[in-house]
Every structure is written in structure tokens, then in C-alpha cells.
Biopython code that builds the backbone (N, CA, C, O; Angstrom):
import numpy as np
from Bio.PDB.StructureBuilder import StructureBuilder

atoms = [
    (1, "UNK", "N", (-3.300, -9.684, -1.031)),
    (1, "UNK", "CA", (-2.812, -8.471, -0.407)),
    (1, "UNK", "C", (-4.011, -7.794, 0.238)),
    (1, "UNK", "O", (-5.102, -8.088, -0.250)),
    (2, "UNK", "N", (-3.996, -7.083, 1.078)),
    (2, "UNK", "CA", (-5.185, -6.594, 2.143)),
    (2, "UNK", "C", (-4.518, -5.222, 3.156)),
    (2, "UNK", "O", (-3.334, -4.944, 3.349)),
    (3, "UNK", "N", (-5.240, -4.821, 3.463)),
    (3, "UNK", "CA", (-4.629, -3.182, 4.331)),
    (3, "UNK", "C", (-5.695, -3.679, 5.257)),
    (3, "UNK", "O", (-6.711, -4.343, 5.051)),
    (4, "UNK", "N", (-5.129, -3.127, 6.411)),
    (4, "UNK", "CA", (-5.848, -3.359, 7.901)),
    (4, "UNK", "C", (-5.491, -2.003, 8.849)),
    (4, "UNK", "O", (-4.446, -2.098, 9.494)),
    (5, "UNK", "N", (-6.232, -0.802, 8.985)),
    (5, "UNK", "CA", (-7.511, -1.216, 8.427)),
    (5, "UNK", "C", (-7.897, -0.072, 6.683)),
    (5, "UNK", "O", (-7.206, 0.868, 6.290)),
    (6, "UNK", "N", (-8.980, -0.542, 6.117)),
    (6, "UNK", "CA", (-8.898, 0.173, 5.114)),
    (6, "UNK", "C", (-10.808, 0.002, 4.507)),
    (6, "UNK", "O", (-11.293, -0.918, 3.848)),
    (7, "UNK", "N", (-11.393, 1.066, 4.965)),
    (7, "UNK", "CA", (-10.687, 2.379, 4.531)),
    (7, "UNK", "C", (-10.054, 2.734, 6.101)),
    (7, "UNK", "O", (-10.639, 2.307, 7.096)),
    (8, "UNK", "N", (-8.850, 3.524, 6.210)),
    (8, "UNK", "CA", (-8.820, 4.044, 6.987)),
    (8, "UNK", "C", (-9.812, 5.134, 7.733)),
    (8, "UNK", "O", (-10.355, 6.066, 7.141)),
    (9, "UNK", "N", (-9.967, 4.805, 9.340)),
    (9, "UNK", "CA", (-10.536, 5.966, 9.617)),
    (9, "UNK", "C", (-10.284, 7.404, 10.107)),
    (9, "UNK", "O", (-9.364, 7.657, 10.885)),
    (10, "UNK", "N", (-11.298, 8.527, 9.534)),
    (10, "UNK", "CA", (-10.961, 9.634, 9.539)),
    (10, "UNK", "C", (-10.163, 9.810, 10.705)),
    (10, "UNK", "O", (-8.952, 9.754, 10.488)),
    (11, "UNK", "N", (-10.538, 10.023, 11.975)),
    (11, "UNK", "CA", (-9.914, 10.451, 13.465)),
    (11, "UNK", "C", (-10.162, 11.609, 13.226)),
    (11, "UNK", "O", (-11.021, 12.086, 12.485)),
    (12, "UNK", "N", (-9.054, 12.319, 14.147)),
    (12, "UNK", "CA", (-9.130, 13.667, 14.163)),
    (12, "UNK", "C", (-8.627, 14.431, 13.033)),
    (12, "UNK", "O", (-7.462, 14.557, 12.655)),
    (13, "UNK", "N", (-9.886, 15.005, 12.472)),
    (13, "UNK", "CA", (-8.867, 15.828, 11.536)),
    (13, "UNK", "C", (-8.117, 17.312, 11.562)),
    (13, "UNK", "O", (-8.049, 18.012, 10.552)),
    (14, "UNK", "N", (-7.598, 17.679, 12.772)),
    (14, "UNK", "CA", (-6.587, 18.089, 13.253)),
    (14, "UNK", "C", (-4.954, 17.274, 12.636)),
    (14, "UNK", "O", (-3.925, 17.793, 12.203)),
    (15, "UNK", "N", (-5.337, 15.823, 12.851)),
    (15, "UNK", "CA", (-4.467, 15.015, 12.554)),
    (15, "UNK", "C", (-3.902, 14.596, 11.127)),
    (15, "UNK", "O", (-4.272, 13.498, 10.711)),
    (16, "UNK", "N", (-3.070, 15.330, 10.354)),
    (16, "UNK", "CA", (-2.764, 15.111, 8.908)),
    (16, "UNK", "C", (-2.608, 13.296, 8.132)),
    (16, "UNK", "O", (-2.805, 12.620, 7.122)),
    (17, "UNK", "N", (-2.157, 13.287, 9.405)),
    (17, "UNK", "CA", (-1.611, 11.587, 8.604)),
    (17, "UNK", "C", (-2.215, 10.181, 9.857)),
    (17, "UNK", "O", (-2.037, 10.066, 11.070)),
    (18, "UNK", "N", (-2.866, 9.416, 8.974)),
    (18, "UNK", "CA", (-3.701, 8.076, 9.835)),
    (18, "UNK", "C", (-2.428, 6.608, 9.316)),
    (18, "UNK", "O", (-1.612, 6.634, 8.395)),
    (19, "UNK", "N", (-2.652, 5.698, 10.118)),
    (19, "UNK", "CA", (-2.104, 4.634, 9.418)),
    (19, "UNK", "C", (-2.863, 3.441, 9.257)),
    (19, "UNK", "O", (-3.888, 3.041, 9.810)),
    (20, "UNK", "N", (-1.838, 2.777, 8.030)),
    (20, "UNK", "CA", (-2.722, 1.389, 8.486)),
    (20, "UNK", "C", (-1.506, 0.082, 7.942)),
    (20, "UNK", "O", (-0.367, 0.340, 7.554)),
    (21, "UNK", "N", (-2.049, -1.173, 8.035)),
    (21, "UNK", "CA", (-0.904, -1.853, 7.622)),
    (21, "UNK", "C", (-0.989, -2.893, 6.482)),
    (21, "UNK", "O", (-1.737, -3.870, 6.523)),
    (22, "UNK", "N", (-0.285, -2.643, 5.619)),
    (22, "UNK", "CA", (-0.254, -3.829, 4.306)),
    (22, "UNK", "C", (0.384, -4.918, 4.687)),
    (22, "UNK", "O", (1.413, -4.879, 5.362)),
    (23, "UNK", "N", (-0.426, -6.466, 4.102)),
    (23, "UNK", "CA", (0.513, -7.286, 4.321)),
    (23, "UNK", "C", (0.149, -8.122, 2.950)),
    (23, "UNK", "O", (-1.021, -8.130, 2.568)),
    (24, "UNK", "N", (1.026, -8.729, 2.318)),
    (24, "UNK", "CA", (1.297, -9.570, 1.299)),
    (24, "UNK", "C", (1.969, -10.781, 0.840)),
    (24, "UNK", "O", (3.118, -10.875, 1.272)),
    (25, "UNK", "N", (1.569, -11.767, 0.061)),
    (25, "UNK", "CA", (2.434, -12.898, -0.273)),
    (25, "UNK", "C", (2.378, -13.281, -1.697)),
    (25, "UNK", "O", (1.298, -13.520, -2.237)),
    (26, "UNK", "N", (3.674, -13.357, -2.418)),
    (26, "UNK", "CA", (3.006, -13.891, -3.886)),
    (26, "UNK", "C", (3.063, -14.976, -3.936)),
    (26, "UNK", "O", (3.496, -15.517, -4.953)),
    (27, "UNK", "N", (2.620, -15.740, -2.787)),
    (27, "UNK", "CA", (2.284, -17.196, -3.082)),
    (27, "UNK", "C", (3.474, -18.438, -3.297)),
    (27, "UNK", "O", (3.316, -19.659, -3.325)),
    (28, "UNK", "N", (4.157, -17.988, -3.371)),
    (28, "UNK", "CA", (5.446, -19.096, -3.514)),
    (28, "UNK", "C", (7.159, -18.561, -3.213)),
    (28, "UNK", "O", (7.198, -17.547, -2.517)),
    (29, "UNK", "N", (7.935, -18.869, -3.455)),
    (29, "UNK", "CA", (9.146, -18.252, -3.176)),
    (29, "UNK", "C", (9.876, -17.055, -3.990)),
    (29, "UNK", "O", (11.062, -16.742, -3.884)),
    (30, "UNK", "N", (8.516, -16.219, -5.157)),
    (30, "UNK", "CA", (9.176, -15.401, -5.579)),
    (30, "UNK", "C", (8.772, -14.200, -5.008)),
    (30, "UNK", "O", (7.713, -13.864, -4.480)),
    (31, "UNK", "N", (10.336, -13.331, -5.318)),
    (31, "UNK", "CA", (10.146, -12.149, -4.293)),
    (31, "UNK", "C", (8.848, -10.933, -4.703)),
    (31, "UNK", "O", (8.692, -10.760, -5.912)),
    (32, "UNK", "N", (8.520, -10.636, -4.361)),
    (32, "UNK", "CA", (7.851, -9.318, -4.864)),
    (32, "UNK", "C", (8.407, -8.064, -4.207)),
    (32, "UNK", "O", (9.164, -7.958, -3.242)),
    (33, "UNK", "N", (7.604, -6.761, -5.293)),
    (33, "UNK", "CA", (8.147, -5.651, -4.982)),
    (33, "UNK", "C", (6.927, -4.731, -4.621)),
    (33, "UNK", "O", (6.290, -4.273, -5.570)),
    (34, "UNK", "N", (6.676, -4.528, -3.796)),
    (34, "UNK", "CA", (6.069, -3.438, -3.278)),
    (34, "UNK", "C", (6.191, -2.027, -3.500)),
    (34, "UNK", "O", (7.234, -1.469, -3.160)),
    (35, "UNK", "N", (4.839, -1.089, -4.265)),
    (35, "UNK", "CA", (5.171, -0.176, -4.930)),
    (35, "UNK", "C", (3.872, 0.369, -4.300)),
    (35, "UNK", "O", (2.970, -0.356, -3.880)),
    (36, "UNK", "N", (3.864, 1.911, -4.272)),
    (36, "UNK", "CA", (2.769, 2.659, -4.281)),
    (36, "UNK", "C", (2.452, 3.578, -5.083)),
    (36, "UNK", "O", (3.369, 4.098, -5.719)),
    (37, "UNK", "N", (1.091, 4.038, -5.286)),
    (37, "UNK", "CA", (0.884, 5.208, -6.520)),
    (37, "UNK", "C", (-0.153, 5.998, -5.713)),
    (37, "UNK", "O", (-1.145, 5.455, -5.226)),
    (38, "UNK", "N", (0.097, 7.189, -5.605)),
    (38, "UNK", "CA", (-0.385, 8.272, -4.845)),
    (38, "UNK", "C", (-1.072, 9.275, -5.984)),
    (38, "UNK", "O", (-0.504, 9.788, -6.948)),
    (39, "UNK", "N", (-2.613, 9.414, -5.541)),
    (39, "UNK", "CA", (-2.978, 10.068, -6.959)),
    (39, "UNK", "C", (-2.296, 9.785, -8.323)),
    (39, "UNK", "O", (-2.114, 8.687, -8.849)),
    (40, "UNK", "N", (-1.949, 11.059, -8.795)),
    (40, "UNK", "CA", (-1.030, 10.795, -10.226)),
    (40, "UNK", "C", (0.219, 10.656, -10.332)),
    (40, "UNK", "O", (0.773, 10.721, -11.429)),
    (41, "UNK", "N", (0.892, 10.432, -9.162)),
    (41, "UNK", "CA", (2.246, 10.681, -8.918)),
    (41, "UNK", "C", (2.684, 9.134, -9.299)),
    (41, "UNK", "O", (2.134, 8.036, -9.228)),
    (42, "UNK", "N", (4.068, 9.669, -9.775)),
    (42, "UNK", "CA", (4.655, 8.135, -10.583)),
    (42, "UNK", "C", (4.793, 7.206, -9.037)),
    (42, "UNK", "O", (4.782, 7.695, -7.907)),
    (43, "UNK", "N", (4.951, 5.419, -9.485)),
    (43, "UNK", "CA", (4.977, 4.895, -8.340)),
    (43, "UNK", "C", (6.335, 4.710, -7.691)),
    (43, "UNK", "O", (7.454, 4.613, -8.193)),
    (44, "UNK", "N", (5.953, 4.691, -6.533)),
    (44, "UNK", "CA", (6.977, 4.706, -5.683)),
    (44, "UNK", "C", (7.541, 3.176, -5.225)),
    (44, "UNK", "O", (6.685, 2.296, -5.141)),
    (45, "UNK", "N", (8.578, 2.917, -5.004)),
    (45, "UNK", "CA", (8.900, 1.605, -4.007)),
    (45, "UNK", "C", (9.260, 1.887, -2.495)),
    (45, "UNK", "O", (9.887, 2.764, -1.901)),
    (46, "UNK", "N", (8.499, 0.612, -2.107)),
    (46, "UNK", "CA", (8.330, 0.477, -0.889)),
    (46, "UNK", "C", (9.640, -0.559, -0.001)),
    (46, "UNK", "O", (10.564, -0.538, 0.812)),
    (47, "UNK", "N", (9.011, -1.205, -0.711)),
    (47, "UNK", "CA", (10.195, -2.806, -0.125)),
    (47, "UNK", "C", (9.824, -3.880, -0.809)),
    (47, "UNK", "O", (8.772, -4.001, -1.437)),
    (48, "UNK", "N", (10.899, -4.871, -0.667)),
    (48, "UNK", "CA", (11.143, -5.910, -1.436)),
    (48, "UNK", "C", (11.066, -7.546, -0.589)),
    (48, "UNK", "O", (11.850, -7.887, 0.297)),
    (49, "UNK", "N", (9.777, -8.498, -1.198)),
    (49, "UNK", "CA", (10.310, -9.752, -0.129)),
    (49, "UNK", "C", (8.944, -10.794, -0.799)),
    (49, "UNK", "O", (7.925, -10.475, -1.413)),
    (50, "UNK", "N", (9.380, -11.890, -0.437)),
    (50, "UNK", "CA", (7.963, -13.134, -1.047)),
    (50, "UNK", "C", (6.377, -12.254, -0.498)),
    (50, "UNK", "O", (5.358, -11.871, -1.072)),
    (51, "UNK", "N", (7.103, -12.218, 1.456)),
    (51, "UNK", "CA", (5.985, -11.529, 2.069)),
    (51, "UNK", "C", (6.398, -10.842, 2.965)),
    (51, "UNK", "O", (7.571, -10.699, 3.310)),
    (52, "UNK", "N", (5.235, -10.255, 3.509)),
    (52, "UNK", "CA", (5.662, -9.198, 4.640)),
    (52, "UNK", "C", (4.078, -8.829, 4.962)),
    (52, "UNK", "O", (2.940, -9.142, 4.615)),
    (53, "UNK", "N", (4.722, -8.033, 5.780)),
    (53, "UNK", "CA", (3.843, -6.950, 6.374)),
    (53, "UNK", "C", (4.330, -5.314, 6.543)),
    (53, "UNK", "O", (5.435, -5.198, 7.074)),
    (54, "UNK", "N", (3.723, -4.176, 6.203)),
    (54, "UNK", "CA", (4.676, -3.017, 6.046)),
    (54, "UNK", "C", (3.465, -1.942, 6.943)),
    (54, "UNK", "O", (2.291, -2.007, 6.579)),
    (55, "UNK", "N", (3.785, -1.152, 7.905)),
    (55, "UNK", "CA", (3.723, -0.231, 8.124)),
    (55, "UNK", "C", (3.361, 1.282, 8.009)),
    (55, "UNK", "O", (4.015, 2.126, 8.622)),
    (56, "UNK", "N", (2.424, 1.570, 7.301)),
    (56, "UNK", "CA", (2.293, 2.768, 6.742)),
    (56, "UNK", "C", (1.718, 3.907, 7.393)),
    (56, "UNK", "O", (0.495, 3.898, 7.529)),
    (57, "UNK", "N", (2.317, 4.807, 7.786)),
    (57, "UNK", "CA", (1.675, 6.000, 8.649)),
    (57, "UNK", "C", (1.512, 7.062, 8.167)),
    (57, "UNK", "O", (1.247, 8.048, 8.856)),
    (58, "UNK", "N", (1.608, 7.089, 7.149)),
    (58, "UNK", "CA", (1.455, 8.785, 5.992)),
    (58, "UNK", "C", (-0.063, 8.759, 5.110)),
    (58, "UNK", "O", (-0.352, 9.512, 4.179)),
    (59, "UNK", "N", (-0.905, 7.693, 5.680)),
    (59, "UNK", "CA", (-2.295, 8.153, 5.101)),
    (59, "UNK", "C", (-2.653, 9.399, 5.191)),
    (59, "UNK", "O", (-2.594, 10.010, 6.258)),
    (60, "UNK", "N", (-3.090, 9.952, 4.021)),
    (60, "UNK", "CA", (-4.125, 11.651, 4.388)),
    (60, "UNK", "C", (-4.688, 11.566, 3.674)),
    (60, "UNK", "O", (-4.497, 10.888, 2.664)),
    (61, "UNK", "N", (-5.898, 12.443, 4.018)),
    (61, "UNK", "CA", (-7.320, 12.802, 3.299)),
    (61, "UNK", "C", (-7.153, 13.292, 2.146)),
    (61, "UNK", "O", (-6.139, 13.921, 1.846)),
    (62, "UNK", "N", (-8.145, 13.066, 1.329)),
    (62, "UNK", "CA", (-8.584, 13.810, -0.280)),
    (62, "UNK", "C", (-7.125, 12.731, -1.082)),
    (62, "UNK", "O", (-6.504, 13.522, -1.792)),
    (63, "UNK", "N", (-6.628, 11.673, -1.151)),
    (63, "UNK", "CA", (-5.475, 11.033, -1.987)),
    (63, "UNK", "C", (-6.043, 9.429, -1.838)),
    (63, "UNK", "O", (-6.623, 8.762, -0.980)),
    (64, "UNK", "N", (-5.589, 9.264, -3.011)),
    (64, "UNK", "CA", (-5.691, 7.818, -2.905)),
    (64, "UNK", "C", (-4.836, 6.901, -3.657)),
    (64, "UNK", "O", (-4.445, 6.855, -4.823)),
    (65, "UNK", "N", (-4.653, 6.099, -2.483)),
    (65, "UNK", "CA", (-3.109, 4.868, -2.734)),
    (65, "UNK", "C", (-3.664, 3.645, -3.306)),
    (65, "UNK", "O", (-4.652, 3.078, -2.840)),
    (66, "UNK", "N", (-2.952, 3.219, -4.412)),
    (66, "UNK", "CA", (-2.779, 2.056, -5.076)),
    (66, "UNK", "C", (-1.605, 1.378, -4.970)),
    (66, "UNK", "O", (-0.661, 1.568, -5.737)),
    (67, "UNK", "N", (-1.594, 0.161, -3.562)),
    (67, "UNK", "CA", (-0.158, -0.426, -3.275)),
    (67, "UNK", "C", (-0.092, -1.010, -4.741)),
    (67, "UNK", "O", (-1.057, -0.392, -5.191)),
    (68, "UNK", "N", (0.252, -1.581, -5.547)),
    (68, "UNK", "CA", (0.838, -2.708, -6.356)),
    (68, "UNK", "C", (2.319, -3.692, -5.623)),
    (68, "UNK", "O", (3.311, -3.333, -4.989)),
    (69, "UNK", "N", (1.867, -4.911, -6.059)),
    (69, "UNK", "CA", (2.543, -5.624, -5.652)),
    (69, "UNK", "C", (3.208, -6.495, -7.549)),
    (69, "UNK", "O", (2.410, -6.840, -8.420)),
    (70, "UNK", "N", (4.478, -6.604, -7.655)),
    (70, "UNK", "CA", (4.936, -7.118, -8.640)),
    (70, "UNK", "C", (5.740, -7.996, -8.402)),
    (70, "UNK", "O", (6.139, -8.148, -7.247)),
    (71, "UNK", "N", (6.145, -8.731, -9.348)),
    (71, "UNK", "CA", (6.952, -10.433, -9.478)),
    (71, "UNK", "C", (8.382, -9.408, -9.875)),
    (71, "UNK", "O", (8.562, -8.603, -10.788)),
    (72, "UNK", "N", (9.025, -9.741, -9.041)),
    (72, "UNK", "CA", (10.884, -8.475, -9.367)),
    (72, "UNK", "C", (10.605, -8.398, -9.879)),
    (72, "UNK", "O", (9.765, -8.991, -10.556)),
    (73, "UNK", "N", (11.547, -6.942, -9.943)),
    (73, "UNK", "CA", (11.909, -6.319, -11.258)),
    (73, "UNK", "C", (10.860, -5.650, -11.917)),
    (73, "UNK", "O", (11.051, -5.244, -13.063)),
    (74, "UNK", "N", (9.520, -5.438, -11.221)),
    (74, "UNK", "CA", (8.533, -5.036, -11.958)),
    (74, "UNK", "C", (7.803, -5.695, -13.784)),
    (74, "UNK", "O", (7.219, -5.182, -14.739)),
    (75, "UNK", "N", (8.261, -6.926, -13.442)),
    (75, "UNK", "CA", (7.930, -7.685, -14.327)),
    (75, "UNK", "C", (6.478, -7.963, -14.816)),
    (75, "UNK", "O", (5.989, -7.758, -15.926)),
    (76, "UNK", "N", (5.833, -8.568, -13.510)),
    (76, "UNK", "CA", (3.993, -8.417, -13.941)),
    (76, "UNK", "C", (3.603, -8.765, -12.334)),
    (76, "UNK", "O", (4.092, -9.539, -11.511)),
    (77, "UNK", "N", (2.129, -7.508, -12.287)),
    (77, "UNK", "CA", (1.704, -7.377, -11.346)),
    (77, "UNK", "C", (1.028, -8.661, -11.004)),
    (77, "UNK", "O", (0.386, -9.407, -11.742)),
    (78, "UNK", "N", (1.359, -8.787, -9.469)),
    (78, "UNK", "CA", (0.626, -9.722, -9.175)),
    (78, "UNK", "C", (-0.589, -10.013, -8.830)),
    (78, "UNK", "O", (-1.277, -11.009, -9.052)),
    (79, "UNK", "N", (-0.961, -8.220, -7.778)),
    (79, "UNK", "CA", (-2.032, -8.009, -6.692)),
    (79, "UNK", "C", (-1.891, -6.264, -6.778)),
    (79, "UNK", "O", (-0.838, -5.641, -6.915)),
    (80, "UNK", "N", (-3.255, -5.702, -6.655)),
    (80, "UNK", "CA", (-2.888, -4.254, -6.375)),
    (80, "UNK", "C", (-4.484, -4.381, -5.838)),
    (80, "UNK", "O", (-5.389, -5.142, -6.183)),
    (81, "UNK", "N", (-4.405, -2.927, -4.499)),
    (81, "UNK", "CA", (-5.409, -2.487, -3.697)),
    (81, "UNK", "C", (-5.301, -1.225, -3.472)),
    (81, "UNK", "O", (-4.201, -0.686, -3.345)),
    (82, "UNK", "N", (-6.487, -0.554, -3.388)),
    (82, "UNK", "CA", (-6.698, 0.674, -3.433)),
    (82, "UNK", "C", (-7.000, 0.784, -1.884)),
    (82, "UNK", "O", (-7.622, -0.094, -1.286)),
    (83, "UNK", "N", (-6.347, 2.321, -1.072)),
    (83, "UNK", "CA", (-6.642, 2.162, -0.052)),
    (83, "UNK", "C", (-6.847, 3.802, 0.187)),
    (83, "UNK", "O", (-6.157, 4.691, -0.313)),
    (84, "UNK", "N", (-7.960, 3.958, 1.069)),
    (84, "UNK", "CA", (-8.637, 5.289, 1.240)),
    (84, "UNK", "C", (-8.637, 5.891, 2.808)),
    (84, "UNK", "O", (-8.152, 5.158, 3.670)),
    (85, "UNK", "N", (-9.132, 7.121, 3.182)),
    (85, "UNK", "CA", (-8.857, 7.633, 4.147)),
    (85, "UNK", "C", (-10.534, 8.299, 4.667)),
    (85, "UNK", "O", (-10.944, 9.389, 4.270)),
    (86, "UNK", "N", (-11.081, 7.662, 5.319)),
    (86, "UNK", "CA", (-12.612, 8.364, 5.635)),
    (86, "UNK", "C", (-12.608, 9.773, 5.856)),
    (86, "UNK", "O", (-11.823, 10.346, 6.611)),
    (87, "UNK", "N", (-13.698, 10.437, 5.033)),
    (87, "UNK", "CA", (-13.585, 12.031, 5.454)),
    (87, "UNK", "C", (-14.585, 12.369, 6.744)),
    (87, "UNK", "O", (-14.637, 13.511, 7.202)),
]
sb = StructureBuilder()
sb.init_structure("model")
sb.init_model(0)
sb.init_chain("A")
sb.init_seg("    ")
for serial, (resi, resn, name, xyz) in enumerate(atoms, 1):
    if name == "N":
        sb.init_residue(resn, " ", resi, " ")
    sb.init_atom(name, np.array(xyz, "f"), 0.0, 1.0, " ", f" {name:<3s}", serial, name[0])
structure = sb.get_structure()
């Protein structure tokens, strides 16, 4: 699993939210679940698939995301990356 680009860069910080894009595979035909954890906040789901690539445009400064990637069902993690926002 990998974010492109990451760390994200600052830009303008006028600008609240940067993006960047996750992409993932768990390696064989099982699905995974794509989850995020924002600071302390419980994790969130994203989407569901072997692989992908996802979209993310709600990066902001001072937080930091931990995609996790799990085998369904949140069974056992497969891959997790921390992804940051340049100040």
C-alpha cells in the first residue's frame, strides 16, 4: 500500500484540504477493506476490493491518517501507512 504523493504538500495554506491518492492490493483474490484513522477518532471505512486505487481530497494540516488495509470483515490487518500533510 503507498499514497502518492505523501507527505503531502503544504500548498497554499489559504487552502484547508490537499489530496493525494492510495492505492492497494492484498496480493491475491481476497477482498480487503479499506479503513482510515484520523488522529484519535475511531476508524472509518473507506471502500471495499482485492485492489484499487482511492482518491482522497480531505488532507489537512496538524492530523494524521493511518489508512489500514484489512482481510474482510476486519479480520487481520494486512498493510497500514501513515500519511501527513507538510506545514
Amino acid at each position: 500500500m503507498f499514497a502518492e504523493p505523501n507527505p503531502v504538500p503544504a500548498g497554499n495554506p489559504d487552502q484547508p484540504f490537499a489530496t493525494t491518492q492510495i492505492t492497494w492490493s492484498t496480493e491475491d483474490a481476497t477482498t480487503g477493506d479499506l479503513y482510515v484513522k484520523i488522529d484519535r477518532a475511531d476508524e472509518v471505512f473507506i471502500t471495499r476490493a482485492p485492489s484499487g486505487s482511492v482518491k482522497i481530497d480531505w488532507i489537512q494540516f496538524d492530523s494524521r491518517y493511518e489508512f489500514r488495509l484489512y482481510a474482510k470483515k476486519h479480520s487481520r490487518l494486512l498493510a497500514k501507512l501513515e500519511v501527513t500533510r507538510d506545514d
